[in-house]
MISEGU-810619 format. One record per residue (C-alpha): x, y, z; residue in three letters. Coordinates in steps of 0.5 Angstrom, whole numbers, plus 2048, in hexadecimal, padded with zeros to 3 digits. Layout:
# MISEGU-810619
XYZALA;...
END
This chain:
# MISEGU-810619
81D8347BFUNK;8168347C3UNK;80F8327C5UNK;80B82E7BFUNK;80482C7C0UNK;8038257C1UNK;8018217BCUNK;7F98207BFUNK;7F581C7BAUNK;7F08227B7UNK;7EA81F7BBUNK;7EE8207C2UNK;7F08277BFUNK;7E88297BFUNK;7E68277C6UNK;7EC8267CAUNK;7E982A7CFUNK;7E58247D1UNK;7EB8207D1UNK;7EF81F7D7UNK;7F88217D7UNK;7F88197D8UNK;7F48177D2UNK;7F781E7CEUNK;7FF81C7D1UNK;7FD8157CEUNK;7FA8177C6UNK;80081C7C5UNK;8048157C5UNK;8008137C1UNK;7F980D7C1UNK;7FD8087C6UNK;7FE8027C2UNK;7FC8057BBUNK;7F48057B8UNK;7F27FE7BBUNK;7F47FE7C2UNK;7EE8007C6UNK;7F18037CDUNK;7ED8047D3UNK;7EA80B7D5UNK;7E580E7D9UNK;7DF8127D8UNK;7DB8177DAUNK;7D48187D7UNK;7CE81D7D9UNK;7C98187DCUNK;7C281A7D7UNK;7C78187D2UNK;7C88117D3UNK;7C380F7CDUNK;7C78127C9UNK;7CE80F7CBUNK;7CA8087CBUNK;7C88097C4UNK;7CF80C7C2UNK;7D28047C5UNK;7CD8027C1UNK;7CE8057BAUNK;7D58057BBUNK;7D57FC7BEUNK;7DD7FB7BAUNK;7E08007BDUNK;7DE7FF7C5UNK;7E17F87C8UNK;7DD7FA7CFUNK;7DA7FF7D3UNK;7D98007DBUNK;7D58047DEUNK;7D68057E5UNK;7D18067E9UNK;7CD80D7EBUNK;7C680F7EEUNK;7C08107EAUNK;7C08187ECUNK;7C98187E9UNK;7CA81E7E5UNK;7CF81A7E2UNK;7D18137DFUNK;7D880F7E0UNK;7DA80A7DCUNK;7E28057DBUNK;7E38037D4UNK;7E68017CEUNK;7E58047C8UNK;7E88057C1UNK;7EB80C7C0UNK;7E680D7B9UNK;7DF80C7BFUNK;7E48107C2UNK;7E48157BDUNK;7DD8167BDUNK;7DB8157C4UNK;7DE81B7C6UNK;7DC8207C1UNK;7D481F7C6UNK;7D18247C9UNK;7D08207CFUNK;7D781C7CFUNK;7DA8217D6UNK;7E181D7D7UNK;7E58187D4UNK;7EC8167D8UNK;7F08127D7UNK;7F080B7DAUNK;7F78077D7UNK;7FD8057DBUNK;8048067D7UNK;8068007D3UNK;80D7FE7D4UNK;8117F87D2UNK;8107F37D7UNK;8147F17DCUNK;8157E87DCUNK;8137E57E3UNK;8117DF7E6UNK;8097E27E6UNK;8097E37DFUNK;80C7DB7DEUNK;8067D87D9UNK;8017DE7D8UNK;7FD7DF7D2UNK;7F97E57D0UNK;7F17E57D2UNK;7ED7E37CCUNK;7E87DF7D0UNK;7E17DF7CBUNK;7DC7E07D0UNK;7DB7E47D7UNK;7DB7E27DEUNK;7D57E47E1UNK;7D47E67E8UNK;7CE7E17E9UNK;7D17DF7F1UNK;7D17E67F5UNK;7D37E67FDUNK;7CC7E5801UNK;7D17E9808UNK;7D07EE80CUNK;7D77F180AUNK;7DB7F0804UNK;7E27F2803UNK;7E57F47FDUNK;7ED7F67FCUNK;7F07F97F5UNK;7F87F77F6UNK;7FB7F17F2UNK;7FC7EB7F6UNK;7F77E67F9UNK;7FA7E07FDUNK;7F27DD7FDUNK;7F57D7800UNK;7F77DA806UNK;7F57D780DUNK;7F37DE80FUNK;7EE7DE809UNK;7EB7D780AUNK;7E47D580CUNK;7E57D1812UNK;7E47C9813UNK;7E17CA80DUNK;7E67CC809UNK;7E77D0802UNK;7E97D7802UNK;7E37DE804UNK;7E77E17FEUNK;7E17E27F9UNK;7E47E47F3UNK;7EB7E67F0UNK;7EA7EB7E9UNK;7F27EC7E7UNK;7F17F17E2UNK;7F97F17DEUNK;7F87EF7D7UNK;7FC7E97D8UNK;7F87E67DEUNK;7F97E27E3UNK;7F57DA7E4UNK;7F47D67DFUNK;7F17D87D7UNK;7EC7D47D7UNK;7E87D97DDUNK;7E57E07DAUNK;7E57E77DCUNK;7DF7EA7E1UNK;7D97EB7DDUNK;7D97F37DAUNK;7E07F47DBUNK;7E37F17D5UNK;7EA7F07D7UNK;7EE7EC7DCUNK;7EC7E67DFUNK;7E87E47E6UNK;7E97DD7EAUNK;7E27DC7EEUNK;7E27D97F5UNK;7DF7D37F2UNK;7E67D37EDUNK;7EA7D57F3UNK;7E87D07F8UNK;7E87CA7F3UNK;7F07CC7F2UNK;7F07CB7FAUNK;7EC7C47FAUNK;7F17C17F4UNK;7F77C47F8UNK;7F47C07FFUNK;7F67B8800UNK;7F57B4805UNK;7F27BA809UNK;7F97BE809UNK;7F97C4803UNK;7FE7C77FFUNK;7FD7CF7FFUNK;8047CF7FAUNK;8017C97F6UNK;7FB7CD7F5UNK;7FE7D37F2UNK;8007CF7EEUNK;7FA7CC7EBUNK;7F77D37EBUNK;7FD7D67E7UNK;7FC7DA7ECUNK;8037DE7EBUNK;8017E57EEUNK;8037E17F5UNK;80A7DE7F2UNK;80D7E17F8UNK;80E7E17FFUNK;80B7E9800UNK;8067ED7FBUNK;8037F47FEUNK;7FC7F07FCUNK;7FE7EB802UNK;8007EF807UNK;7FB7F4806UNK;7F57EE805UNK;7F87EC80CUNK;7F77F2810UNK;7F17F480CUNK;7ED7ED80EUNK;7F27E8811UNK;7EE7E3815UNK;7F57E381BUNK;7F87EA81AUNK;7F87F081EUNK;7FD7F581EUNK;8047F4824UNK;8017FA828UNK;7FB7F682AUNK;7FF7F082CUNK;8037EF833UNK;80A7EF832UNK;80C7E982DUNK;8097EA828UNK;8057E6823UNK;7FE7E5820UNK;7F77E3824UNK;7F17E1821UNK;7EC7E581FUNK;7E47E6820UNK;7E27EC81DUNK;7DF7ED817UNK;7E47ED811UNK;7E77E7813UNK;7E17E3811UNK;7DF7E880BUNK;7DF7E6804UNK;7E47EA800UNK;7E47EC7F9UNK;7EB7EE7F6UNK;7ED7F17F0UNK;7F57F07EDUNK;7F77F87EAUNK;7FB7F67E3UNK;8027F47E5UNK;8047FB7E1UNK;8017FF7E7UNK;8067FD7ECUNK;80B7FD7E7UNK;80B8047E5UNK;80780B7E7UNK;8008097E4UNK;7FD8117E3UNK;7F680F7E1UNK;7F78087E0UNK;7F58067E7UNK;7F080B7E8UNK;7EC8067E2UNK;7EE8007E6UNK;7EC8027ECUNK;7E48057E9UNK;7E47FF7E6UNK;7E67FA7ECUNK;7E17FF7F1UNK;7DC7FD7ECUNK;7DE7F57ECUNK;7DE7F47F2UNK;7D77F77F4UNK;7D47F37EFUNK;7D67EE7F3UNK;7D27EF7F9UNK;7CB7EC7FAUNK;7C57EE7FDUNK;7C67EC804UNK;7CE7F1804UNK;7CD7F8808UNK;7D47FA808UNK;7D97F9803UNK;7E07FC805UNK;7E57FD801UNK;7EE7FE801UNK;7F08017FBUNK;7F88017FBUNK;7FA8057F5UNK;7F880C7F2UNK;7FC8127F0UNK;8008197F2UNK;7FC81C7EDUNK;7F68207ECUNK;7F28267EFUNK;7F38237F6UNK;7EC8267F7UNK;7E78207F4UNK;7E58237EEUNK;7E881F7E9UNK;7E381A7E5UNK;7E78147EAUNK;7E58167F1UNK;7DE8187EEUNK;7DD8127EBUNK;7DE80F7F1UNK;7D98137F6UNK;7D38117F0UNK;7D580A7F1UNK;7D580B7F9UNK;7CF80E7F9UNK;7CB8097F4UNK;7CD8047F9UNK;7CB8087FFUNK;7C48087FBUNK;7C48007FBUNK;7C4801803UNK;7CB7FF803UNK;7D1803805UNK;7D7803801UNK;7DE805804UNK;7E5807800UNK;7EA806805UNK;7F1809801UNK;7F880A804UNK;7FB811804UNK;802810801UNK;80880F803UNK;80A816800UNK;80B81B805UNK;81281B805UNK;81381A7FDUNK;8128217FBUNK;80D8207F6UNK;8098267F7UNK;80A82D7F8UNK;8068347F9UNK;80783B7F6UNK;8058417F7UNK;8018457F9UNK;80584A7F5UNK;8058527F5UNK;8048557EEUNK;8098547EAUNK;80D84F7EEUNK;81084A7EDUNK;8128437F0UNK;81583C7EDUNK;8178357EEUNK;81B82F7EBUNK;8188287E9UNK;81C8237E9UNK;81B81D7E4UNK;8218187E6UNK;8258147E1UNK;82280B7E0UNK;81B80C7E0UNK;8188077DBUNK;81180C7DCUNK;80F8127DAUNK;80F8177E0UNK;80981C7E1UNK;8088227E5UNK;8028277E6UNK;80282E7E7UNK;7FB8307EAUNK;7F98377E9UNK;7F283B7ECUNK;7EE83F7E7UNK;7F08457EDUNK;7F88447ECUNK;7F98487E6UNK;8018457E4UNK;8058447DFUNK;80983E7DFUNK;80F83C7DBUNK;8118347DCUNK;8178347D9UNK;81A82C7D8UNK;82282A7D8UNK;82582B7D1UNK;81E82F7CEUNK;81B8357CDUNK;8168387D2UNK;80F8387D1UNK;80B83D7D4UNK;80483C7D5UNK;8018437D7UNK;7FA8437DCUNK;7FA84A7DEUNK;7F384A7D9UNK;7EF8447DAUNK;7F083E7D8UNK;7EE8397D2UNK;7EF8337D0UNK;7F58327CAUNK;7F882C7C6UNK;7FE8287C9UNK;80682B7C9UNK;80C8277C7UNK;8138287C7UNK;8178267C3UNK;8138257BEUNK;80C8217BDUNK;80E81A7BAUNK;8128177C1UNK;81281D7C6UNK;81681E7CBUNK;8128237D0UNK;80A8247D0UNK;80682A7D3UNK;7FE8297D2UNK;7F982F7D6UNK;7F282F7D8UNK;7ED8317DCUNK;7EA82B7E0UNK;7E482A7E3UNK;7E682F7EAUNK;7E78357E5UNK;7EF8347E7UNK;7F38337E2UNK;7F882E7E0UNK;7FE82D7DDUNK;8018277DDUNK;8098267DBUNK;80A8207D9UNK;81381D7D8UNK;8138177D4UNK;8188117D6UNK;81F8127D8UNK;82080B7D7UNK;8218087D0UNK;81D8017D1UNK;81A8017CAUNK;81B8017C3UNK;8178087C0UNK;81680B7C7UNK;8188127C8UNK;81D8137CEUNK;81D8197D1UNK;82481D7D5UNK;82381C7DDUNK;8258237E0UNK;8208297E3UNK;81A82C7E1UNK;81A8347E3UNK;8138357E4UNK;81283E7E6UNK;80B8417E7UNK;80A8487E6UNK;80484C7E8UNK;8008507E4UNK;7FF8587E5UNK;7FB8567EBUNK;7FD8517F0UNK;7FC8497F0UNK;7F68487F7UNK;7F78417F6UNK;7FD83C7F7UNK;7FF8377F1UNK;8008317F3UNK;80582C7EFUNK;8068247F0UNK;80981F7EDUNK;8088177EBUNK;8098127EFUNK;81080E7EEUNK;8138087F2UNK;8138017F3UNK;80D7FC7F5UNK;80D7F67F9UNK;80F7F07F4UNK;8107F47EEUNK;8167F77EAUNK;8187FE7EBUNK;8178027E4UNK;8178097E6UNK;81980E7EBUNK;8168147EFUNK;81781A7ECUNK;8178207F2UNK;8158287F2UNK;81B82B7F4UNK;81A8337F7UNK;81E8397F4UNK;81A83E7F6UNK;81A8437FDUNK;81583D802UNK;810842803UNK;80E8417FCUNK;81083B7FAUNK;80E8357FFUNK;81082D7FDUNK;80E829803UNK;809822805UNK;803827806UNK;8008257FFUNK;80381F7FEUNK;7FD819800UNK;7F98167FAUNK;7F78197F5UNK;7F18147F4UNK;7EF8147FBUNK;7ED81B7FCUNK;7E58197FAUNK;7DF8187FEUNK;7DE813802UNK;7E5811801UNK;7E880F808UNK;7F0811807UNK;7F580E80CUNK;7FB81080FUNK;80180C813UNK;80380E81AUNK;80980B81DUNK;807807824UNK;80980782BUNK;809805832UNK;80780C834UNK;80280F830UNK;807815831UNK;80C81282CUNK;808810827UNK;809814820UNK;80681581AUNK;80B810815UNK;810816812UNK;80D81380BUNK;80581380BUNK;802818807UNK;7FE81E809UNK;7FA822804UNK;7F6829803UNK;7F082B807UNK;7EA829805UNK;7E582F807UNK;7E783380FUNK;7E782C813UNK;7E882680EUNK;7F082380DUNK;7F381E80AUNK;7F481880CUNK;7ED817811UNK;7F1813815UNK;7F8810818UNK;7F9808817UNK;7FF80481AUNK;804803815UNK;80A802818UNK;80B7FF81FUNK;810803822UNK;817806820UNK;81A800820UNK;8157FC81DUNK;8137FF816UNK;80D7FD814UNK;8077F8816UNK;8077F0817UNK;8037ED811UNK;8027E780CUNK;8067E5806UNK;8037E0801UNK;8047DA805UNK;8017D880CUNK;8087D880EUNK;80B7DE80DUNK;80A7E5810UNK;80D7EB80DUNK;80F7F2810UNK;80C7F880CUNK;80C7FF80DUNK;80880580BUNK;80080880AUNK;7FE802806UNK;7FF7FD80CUNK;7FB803810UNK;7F580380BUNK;7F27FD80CUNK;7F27FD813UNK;7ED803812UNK;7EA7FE80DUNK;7E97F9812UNK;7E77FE818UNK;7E1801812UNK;7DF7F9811UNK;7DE7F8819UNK;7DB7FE81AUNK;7D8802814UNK;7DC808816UNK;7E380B819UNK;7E480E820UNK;7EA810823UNK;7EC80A828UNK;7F180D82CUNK;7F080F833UNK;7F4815835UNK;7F681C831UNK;7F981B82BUNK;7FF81F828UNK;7FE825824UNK;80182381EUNK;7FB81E81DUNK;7F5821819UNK;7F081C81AUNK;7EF81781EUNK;7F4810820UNK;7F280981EUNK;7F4802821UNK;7F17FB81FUNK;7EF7F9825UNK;7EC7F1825UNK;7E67EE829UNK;
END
């Protein structure tokens, strides 16, 4: 049995060069949800074209539900927008001229999983928007993308006044969170926001006699995000804005938090609730949608008087270029600079991954002619997901590569001529495949090919399930030899805070002599934080001496980024000591404290540092060890 052409629809077929693997992986499953369903993409356009696309939405109204643009100078040579639109507009959009790239912009649906935060929740069917008519008139504006918000907090309290300084929460899942009488942010179209008007009116009906219940109010918001004692948008929050937190290393002996008076612990805050599938199962192209769209929301939240907006964003993906060509991070760089053009600075704070041990990237080559190499991927057994890998190949490595899939035929996709883009692959057969291939050449002149493993657990009813085992991936040159490496990494699998495990991380394993293939954590930071003016975070590991201290074992490191640059741009604490994984931080409850580990609780440190400052700078006196490229940060409070 071999290799079939996937069943792309005729349209996709005729432009899948301006399609993304994510978008093209997606329709060889077919249009999700059938004709009617209008998924979320993003889109790429040349900038003079923007009459032609407005006429386009015009003309074609029924068949387009929303479109956001996201903000770019006047001088851009490009447009980006997030969108939800019908595959019949679809059809016709990207059969323009000046349409560039369309990527795909959904997460994986899968069955839900029942649990206390979905007790209750109904579909977001408001009939009108929610406009922003109340913007923050600060000087500092914080923002966070994670899920979780406990607005109640005392930490997030205005004082003797009372209230909350949370601005706003947009919680973008499909079946929300707060009350359905509430409506979605104005010109997004989906989810639902909860004003600091909403917000504080559940904090007054949740007071009596002068003494207020935080569970209470929770519960008056329907607010079922927070249902549990610990969520990574608590802990995270705390660390990034807390009015009484600094990190143990700061504190004499004993511990404990101290009130703060810098400039994030009176900051208005602004947070935007990921969809619960995003921390349920690898997201692929999903959170780079929910991100762009949460970037532009909470900008639109600042006021006149606002000149620094600093934001932490705690989820992204291991794929991509790794070189910040993908539409995401260029995006992300317009919409940066179309704010530093409103004389405001906007800074992105990621963390760098968890991944370094994971084995999730892998370097091939470079070869001598006719040489070959190989690896294995292994996909394990229970995932309720898809998996995917990338194979990243420069347009200077002229390679044959054969991927070969447990129980399936090779499939060999030949670069020693130049590369063009071709229609999806699908084993075993194109109506319930197994296995999917898709090539193109992406906007760096590399080309891409994407692998993708279907479930290898069964958990609905007409969904394909793939065998777990190894992939055999072999690379062969050409007549010439490959000057360039290939580069592999595979998706993100794991489990988040306060969410069911659903997938597991699959891993690159080496079968070729280490001097021409090479797994290891040198290429496994975020392959959402590689763009400019994207602060990336790693974690270090404190002590007493400053000799001891150590780059924690997992904190990801990436690729060089021109003679000088690396990845992450700095050091945050992220665990206190060998024997005290991790870093003090809030729960959901003014009485609780939780303990939790990794670069997640180093970014907002940064985040905190940039709110304070405008900008990052080593604060450690003394030599640094060697192993650290950038620099070291700790929080240190006034």
């Amino acid at each position: 049995m071999t290799w079939v052409d996937a069943a792309l629809p005729a349209w996709a077929r005729a432009h899948v060069h301006k399609l993304d693997t994510q978008m093209a992986l997606a329709l060889a499953q077919g249009w999700p949800g059938g004709p009617l369903l209008r998924p979320h993409l993003m889109l790429e356009i040349v900038a003079t074209a923007f009459h032609d696309f407005d006429q386009l939405l015009a003309t074609h109204a029924a068949h387009v539900d929303r479109v956001t643009e996201i903000p770019t100078p006047d001088d851009s040579e490009r447009r980006f927008y997030t969108a939800q639109l019908a595959e019949a507009f679809v059809a016709v959009l990207v059969a323009q001229d000046w349409v560039v790239q369309i990527a795909w912009g959904e997460s994986e649906r899968l069955p839900r999983v029942p649990d206390r935060s979905l007790r209750g929740k109904r579909a977001s069917v408001q009939a009108a928007p929610i406009p922003l008519s109340n913007r923050v008139d600060s000087e500092v504006l914080i923002g966070i993308i994670d899920h979780g918000c406990p607005f109640a907090h005392r930490g997030y309290r205005r004082g003797a006044a009372g209230g909350t300084r949370v601005h706003a929460i947009w919680d973008q899942d499909a079946l929300p969170d707060f009350p359905t009488a509430l409506g979605f942010p104005q010109g997004f179209g989906y989810g639902r926001i909860a004003t600091n008007a909403d917000l504080d009116g559940w904090m007054a009906a949740s007071t009596r006699a002068g003494r207020f219940d935080e569970a209470a109010c929770y519960r008056h918001a329907e607010y079922g995000a927070v249902d549990t004692a610990l969520t990574h948008g608590s802990h995270t929050l705390g660390v990034l804005a807390g009015a009484s937190w600094s990190p143990s290393l700061e504190q004499p002996p004993g511990g404990g938090f101290r009130r703060v008076g810098d400039k994030a612990a009176t900051a208005d805050i602004v947070f935007v609730q990921l969809p619960r599938i995003i921390l349920e199962a690898p997201s692929l192209g999903g959170d780079h949608r929910c991100i762009l769209d949460g970037l532009r929301f909470i900008v639109d939240c600042a006021g006149d008087k606002v000149r620094r907006i600093v934001v932490v964003v705690d989820y992204g993906s291991n794929l991509g270029p790794h070189d910040a060509s993908s539409l995401f991070e260029r995006a992300v760089a317009a919409l940066v600079d179309e704010v530093e053009d409103r004389g405001k600075q906007l800074d992105i704070v990621f963390p760098a991954g968890n991944s370094f041990a994971d084995r999730v990237h892998a370097v091939v080559g470079p070869l001598a002619a006719h040489e070959t190499a190989g690896l294995q991927w292994r996909v394990d057994a229970g995932s309720e997901t898809r998996t995917d890998a990338e194979i990243w190949v420069s347009v200077h490595s002229r390679c044959t590569v054969t991927v070969t899939p447990p129980r399936a035929a090779p499939f060999v996709l030949d670069l020693t001529t130049v590369p063009v883009a071709m229609p999806v692959a699908a084993w075993p057969d194109a109506a319930r495949p197994q296995f999917l291939v898709a090539t193109r050449t992406a906007p760096n002149g590399q080309t891409v090919l994407a692998l993708r493993c279907a479930a290898t657990d069964a958990t609905q009813a007409g969904v394909p399930v793939a065998p777990a085992g190894r992939w055999d991936i072999a690379f062969e040159a050409g007549a010439s030899a490959t000057t360039r490496p290939v580069n592999v990494y595979v998706c993100w699998g794991g489990h988040n805070i306060g969410f069911p495990r659903r997938t597991s991380q699959s891993q690159l394993l080496r079968v070729s002599d280490p001097l021409k293939v090479v797994v290891d954590g040198m290429g496994t930071v975020l392959g959402s934080a590689c763009g400019r003016n994207i602060h990336v975070i790693g974690g270090f590991r404190g002590s007493v001496s400053v000799q001891r201290i150590r780059r924690a074992a997992y904190s990801a490191r990436g690729p060089k980024r021109g003679a000088t640059a690396g990845l992450p741009d700095f050091l945050a604490l992220s665990d206190e000591s060998a024997a005290l994984p991790g870093v003090l931080g809030y729960g959901t409850g003014s009485a609780v404290t939780a303990r939790v580990w990794g670069t997640s609780v180093a970014a907002p440190q940064a985040a905190r540092e940039l709110a304070e400052h405008g900008g990052l700078a080593n604060q450690l006196a003394g030599p640094l060890p060697p192993e650290f490229d950038g620099g070291l940060l700790r929080y240190r409070p006034v």
